[in-house]
C-alpha positions as CSV (number, residue, x, y, z in Angstrom):
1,X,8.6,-19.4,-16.8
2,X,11.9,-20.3,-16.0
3,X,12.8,-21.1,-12.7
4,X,15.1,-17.3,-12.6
5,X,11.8,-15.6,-12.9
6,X,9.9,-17.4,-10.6
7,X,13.0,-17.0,-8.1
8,X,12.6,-12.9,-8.7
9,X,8.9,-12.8,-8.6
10,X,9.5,-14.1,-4.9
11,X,11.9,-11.3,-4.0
12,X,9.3,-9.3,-6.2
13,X,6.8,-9.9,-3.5
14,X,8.9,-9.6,-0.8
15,X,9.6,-6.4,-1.5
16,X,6.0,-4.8,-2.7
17,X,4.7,-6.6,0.7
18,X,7.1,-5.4,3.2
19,X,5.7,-1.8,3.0
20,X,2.1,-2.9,3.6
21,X,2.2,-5.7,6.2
22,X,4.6,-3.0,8.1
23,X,2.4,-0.3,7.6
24,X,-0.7,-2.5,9.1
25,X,0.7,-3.5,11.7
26,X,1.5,0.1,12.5
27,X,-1.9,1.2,11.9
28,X,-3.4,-1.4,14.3
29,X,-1.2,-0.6,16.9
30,X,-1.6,2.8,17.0
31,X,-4.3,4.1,14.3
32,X,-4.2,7.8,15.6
33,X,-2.3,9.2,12.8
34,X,-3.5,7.6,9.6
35,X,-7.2,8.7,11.7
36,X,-6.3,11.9,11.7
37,X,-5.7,12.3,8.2
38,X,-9.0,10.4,7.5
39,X,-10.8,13.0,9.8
40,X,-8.9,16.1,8.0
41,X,-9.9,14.5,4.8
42,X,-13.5,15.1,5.3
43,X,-14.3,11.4,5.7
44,X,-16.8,9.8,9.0
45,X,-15.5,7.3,11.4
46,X,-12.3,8.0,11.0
47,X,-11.2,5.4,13.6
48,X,-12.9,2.9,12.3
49,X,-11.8,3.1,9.0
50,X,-7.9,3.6,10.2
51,X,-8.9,-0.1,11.8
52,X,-10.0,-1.2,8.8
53,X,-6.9,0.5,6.3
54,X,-4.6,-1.0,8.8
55,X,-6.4,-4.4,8.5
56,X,-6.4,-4.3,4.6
57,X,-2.8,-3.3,4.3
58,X,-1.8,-6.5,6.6
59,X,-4.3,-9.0,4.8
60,X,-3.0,-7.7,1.5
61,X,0.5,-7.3,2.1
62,X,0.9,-10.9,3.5
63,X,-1.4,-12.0,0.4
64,X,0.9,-10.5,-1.8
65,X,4.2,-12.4,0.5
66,X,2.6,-15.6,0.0
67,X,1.0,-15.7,-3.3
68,X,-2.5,-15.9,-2.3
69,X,-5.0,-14.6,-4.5
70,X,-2.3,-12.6,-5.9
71,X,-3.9,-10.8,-9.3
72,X,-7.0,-9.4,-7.4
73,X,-5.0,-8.5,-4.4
74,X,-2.5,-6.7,-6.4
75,X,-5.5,-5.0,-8.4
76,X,-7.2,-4.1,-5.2
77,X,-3.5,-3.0,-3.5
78,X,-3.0,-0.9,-7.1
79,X,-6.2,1.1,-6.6
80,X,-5.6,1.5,-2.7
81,X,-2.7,3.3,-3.7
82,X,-4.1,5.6,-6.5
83,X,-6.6,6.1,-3.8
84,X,-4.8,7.3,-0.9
85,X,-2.0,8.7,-3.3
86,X,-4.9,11.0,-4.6
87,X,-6.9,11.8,-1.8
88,X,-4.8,12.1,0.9
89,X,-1.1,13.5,-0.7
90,X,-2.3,15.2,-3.6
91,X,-3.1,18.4,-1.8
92,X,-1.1,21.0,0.4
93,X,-0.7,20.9,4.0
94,X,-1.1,24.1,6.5
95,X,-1.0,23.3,10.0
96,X,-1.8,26.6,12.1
97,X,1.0,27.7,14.2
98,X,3.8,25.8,12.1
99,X,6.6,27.4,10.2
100,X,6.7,28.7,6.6
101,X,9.8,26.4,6.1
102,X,8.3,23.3,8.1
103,X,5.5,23.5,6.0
104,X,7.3,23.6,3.2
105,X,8.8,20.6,3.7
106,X,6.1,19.0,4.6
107,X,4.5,19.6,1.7
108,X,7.3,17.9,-0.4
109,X,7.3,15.0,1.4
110,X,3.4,14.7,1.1
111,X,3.9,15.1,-2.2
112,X,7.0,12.4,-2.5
113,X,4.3,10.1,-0.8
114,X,1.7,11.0,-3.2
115,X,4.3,10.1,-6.5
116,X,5.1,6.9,-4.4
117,X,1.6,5.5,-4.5
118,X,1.3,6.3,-8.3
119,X,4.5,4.5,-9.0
120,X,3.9,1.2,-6.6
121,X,0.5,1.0,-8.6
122,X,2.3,0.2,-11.8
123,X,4.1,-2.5,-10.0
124,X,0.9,-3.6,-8.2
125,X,-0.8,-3.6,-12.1
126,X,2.5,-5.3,-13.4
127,X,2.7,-8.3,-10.3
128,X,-1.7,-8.5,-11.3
129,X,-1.1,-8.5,-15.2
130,X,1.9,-11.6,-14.5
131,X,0.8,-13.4,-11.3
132,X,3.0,-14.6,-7.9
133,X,4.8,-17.3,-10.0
134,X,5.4,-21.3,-9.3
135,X,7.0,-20.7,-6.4
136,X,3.3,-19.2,-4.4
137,X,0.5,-20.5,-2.8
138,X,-1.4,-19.7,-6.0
139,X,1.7,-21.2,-8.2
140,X,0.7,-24.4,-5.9
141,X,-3.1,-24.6,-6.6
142,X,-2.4,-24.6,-11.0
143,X,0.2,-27.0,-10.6
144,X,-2.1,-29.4,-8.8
């Protein structure tokens, strides 16, 4: 691969990390919201599992910034999205007491988030079917 390519796949990962290690962070610091979806999803220990989301999204996402592991990560990150892009945005949302219109648009935007998993997927499956590139801690390891 030429040394172009590797070059992108660096700002490749830059950019399908950012979201995650963000998001992670976010989570750990303050896991109420992502627990409350969990708990309106119908699933236990919502609090617990927010922890652990928030951990997974920061693990993976600096995985995928560094080039660690990078197929299976990016497999694993694919599916988390599918995942949470199916189970968690794929339905409407009725909060009692809100507005028609504010739920309205609430809906849209869960189901903008829901189209946005889907799509980061297929550049989760494209980074896993190609790899993090020469210029990665995984790059590193094949060249030794």
């Amino acid at each position: 691969m030429s040394a172009t390519n590797n070059g992108l796949l660096v700002l490749v990962r830059i950019l399908l990390s950012f979201m995650f290690i963000m998001s992670g962070f976010g989570k750990l610091a303050d896991p109420s919201g992502t627990a409350g979806m969990i708990s309106g999803a119908g699933f236990p220990a919502a609090d617990l599992l927010a922890y652990a989301a928030g951990l997974y999204e920061l693990v993976a996402g600096l995985f995928i910034l560094v080039g660690f592991q990078t197929k299976i990560t990016a497999w694993t990150v694919a599916l988390f999205c599918v995942f949470t892009g199916l189970v968690f945005h794929s339905g409407t949302v009725a909060i009692e007491g809100w507005p028609e219109g504010a739920l309205g648009w609430i809906n849209t935007l869960n189901q903008i988030m829901m189209m946005k998993n889907i799509t980061l997927a297929g550049g989760y499956i494209a980074l896993a079917i190609i790899g993090a590139g020469a210029y990665s801690l995984d790059g590193r390891r094949s060249a030794a």
